[in-house]
N, C-alpha and C positions, 0 to 999 in steps of 0.2 A: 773563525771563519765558519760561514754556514756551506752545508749543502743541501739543496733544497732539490723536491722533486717536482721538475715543473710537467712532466708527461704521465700517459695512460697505464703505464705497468709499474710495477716493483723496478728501484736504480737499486744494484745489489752493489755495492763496495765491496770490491774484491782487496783492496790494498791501502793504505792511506802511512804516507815514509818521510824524513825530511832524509834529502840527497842535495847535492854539489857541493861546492867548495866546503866552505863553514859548517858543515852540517852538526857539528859538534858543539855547536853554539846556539843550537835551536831544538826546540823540543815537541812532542804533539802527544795529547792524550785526547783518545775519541772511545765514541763506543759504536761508530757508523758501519751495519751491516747492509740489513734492508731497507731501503725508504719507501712507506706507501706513497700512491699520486698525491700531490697537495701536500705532504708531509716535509719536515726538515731536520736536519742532523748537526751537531755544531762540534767543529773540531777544534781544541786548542792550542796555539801556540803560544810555546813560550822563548824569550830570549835571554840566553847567559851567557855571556862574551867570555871567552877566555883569554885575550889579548883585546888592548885600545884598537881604534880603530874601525874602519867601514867593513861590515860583515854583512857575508849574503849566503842562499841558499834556497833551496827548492820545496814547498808542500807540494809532492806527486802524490796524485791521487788516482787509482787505478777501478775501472767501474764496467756496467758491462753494459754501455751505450757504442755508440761505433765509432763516435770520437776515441772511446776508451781511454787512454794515461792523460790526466792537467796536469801543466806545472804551474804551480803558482808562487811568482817571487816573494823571495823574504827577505829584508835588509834591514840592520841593525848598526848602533855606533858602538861601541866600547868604549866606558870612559878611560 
């Protein structure tokens, strides 16, 4: 997943988590602090099922816009 700065200041990431159900089934490695304007940050997920089946979960990303906290769905199957 990218984050991208599409505005005039520094988007500072204050947080970047995988939360909800599954979350044990989902992974993220970033190095997203400051983004300059125009600039972009790419965070990765990944998926390890630990049981078959439809699995879900959250990338919350926390920043210091006024929307502040994304959630962004995650869903995976388990063979």
């Amino acid at each position: 997943m990218t984050i991208s700065n599409t505005g005039t200041t520094e988007l500072t990431i204050t947080s970047v988590a995988i939360t909800g159900t599954d979350m044990g089934d989902f992974g993220e490695d970033n190095a997203c602090a400051g983004i300059a304007p125009g600039r972009s940050c790419v965070v990765k997920v990944t998926f390890t099922p630990t049981t078959t089946g439809a699995r879900s979960a959250d990338l919350t990303v926390m920043d210091n816009t006024q929307a502040g906290t994304k959630n962004i769905p995650l869903m995976g199957t388990g063979d």
